[in-house]
C-alpha positions as YAML, in Angstrom:
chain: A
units: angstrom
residues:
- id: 1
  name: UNK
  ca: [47.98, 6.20, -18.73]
- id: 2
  name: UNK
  ca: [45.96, 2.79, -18.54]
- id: 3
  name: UNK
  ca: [45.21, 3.32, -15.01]
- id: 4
  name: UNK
  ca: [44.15, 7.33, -15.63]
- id: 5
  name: UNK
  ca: [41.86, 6.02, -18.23]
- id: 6
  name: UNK
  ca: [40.00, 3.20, -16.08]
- id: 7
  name: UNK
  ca: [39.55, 5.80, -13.13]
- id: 8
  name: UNK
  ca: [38.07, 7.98, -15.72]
- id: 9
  name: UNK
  ca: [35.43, 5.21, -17.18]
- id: 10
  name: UNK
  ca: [34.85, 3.96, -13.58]
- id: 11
  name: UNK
  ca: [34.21, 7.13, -12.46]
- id: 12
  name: UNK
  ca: [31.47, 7.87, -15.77]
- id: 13
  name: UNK
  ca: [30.20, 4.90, -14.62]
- id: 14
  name: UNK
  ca: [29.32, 5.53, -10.96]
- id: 15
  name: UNK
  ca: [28.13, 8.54, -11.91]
- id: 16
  name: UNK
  ca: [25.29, 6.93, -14.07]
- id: 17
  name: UNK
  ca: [24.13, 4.24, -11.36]
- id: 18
  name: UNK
  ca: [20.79, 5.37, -9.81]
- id: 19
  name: UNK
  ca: [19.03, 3.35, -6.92]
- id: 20
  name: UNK
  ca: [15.38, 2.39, -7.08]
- id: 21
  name: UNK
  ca: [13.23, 4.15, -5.23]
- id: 22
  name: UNK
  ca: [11.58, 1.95, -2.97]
- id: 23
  name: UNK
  ca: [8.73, 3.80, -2.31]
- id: 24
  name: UNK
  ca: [5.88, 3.13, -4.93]
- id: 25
  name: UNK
  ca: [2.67, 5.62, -5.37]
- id: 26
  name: UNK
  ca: [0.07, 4.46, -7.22]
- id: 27
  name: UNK
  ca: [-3.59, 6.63, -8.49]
- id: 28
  name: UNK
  ca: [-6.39, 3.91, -9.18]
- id: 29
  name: UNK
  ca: [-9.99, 4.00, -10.01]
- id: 30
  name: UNK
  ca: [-12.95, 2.91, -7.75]
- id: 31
  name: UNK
  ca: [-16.20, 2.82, -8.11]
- id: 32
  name: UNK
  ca: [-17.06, 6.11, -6.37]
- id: 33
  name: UNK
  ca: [-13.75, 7.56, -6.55]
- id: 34
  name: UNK
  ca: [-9.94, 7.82, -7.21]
- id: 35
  name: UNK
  ca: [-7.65, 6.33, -4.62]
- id: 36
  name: UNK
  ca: [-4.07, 6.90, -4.17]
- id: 37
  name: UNK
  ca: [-2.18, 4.11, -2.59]
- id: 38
  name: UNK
  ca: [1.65, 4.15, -1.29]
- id: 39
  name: UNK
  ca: [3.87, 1.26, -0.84]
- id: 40
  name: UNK
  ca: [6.93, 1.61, 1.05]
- id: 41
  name: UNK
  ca: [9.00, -1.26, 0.35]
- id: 42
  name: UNK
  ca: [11.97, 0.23, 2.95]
- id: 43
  name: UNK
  ca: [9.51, 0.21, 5.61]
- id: 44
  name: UNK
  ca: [7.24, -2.41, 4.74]
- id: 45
  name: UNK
  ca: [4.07, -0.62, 5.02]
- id: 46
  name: UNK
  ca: [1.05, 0.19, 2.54]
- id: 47
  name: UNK
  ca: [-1.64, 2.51, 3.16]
- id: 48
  name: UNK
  ca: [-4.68, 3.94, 0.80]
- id: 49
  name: UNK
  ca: [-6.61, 7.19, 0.49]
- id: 50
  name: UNK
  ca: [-9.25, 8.78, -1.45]
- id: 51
  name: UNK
  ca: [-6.97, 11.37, -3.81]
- id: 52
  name: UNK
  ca: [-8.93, 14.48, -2.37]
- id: 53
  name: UNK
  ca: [-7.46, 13.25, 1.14]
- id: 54
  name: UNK
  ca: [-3.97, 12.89, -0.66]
- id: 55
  name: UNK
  ca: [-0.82, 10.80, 0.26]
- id: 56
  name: UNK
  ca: [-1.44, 8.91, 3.08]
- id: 57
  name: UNK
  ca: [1.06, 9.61, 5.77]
- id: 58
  name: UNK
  ca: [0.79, 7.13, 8.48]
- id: 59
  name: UNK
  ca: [0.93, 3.32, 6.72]
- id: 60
  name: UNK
  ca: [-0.84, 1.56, 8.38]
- id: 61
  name: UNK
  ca: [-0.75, -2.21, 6.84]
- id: 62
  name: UNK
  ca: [2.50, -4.13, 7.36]
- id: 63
  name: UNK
  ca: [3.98, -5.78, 3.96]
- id: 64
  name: UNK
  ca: [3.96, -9.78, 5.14]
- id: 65
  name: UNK
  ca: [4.85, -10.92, 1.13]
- id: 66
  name: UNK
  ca: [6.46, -9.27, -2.03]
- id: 67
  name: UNK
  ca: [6.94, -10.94, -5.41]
- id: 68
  name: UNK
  ca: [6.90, -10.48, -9.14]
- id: 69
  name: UNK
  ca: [3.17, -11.10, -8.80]
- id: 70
  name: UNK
  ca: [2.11, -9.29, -5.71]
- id: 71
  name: UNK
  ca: [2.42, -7.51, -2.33]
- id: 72
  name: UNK
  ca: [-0.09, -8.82, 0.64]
- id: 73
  name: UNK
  ca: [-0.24, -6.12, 3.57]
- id: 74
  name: UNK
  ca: [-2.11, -6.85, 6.76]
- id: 75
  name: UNK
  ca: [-3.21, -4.94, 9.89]
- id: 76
  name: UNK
  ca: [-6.00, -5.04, 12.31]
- id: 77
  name: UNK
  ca: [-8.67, -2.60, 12.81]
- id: 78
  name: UNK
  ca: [-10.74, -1.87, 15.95]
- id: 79
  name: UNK
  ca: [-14.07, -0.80, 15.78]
- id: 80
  name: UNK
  ca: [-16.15, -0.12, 19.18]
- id: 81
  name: UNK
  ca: [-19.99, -1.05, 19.23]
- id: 82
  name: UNK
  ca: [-22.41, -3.42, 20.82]
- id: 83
  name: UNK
  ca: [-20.65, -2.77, 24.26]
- id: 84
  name: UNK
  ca: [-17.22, -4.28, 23.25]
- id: 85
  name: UNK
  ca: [-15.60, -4.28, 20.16]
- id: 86
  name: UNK
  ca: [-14.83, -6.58, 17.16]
- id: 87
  name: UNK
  ca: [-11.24, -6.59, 15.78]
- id: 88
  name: UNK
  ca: [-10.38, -7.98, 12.41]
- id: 89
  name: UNK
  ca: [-7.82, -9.01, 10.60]
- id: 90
  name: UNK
  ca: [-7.26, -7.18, 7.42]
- id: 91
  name: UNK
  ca: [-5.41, -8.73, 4.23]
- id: 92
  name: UNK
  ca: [-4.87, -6.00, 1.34]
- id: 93
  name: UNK
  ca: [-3.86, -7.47, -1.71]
- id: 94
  name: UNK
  ca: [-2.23, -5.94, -4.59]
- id: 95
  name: UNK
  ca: [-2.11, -7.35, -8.22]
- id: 96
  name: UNK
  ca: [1.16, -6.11, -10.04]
- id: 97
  name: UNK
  ca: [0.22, -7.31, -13.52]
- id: 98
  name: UNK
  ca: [-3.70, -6.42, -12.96]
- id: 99
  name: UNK
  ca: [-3.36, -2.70, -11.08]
- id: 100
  name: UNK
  ca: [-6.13, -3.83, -8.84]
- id: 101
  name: UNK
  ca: [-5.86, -3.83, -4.57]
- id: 102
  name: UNK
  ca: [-8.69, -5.53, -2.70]
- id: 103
  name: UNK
  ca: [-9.10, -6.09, 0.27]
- id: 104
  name: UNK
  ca: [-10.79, -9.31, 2.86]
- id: 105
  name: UNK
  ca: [-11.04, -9.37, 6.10]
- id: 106
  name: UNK
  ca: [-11.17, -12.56, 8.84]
- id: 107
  name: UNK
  ca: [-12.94, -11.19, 12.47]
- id: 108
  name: UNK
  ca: [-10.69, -12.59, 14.76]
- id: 109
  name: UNK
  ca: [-12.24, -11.27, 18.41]
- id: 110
  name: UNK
  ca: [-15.92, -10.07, 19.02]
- id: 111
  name: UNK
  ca: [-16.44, -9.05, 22.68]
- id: 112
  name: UNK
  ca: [-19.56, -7.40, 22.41]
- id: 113
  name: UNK
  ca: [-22.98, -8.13, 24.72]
- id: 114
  name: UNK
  ca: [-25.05, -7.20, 22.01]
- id: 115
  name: UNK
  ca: [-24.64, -9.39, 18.77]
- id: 116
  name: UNK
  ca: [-27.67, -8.46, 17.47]
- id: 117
  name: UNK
  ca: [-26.49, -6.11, 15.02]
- id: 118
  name: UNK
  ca: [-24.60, -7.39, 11.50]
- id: 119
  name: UNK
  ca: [-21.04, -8.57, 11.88]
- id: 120
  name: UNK
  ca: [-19.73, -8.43, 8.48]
- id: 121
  name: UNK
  ca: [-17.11, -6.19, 6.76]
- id: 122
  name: UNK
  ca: [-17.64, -4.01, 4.08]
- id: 123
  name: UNK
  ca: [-14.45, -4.02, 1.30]
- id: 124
  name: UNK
  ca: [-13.00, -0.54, 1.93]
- id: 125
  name: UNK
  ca: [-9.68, -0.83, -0.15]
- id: 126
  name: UNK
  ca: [-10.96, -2.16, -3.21]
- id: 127
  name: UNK
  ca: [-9.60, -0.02, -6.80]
- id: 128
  name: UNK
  ca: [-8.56, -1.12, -10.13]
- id: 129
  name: UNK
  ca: [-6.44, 0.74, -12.95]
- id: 130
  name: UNK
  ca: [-3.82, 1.07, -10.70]
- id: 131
  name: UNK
  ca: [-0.71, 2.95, -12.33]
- id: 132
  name: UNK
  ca: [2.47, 4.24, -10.99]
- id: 133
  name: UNK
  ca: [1.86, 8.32, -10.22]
- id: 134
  name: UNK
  ca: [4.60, 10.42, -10.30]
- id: 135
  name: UNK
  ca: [3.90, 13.21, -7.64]
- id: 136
  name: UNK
  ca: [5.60, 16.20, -8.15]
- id: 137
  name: UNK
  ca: [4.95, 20.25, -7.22]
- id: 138
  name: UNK
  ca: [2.74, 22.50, -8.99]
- id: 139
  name: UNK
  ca: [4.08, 25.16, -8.48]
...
């Protein structure tokens, strides 16, 4: 009887255990527009959006650091001009206790003949009031 009776809590246990879902969205406010942001601790990866674009599909930043106060993502970005190209290193930073992701970026190659244009970068995943969204049909 003792034994039938701890199967039976065990088993009303288990049956209440759920697993966090590792993969976090997020809808945030910019400037110009809402963002949507998805972090896929499994994976490691982060990407970000405008919300008329939707869900981002391919991440594109690898998670290097998660803790109770953030998650840094990295990745490096091409861009063709001048006759070469500059690459640079981009470090997206997201504030748990704030909601806010920005961005910074370090140019780490520059092979371009013609310098004579600006080489600076221009913060492209910057968004505050970040809350968890749940997404879910409409119908």
């Amino acid at each position: 009887m003792k034994k039938l009776l701890a199967i039976i809590v065990l088993g009303l246990l288990w049956s209440n255990i759920s697993f966090a879902d590792n993969q976090i969205i997020l809808k945030c406010k910019s400037e110009t527009q809402d963002k949507i942001a998805i972090i896929d601790l499994d994976n490691m990866s982060f990407d970000m959006n405008r919300l008329k674009e939707g869900i981002p599909k391919d991440l594109r930043f690898s998670i290097i650091d998660v803790n109770d106060e953030r998650i840094v993502a990295e990745a490096i970005k091409t861009i063709s001009k001048g006759g070469g190209h500059v690459k640079w290193l981009i470090t997206v930073t997201i504030d748990r206790y704030l909601g806010s992701i920005d961005d910074s970026a370090k140019k780490i190659e520059d092979t371009r003949t013609d310098k004579s244009g600006p080489s600076f970068w221009l913060k492209s995943f910057y968004a505050e009031n970040c809350e968890k969204f749940d997404v879910k049909k409409k119908f």
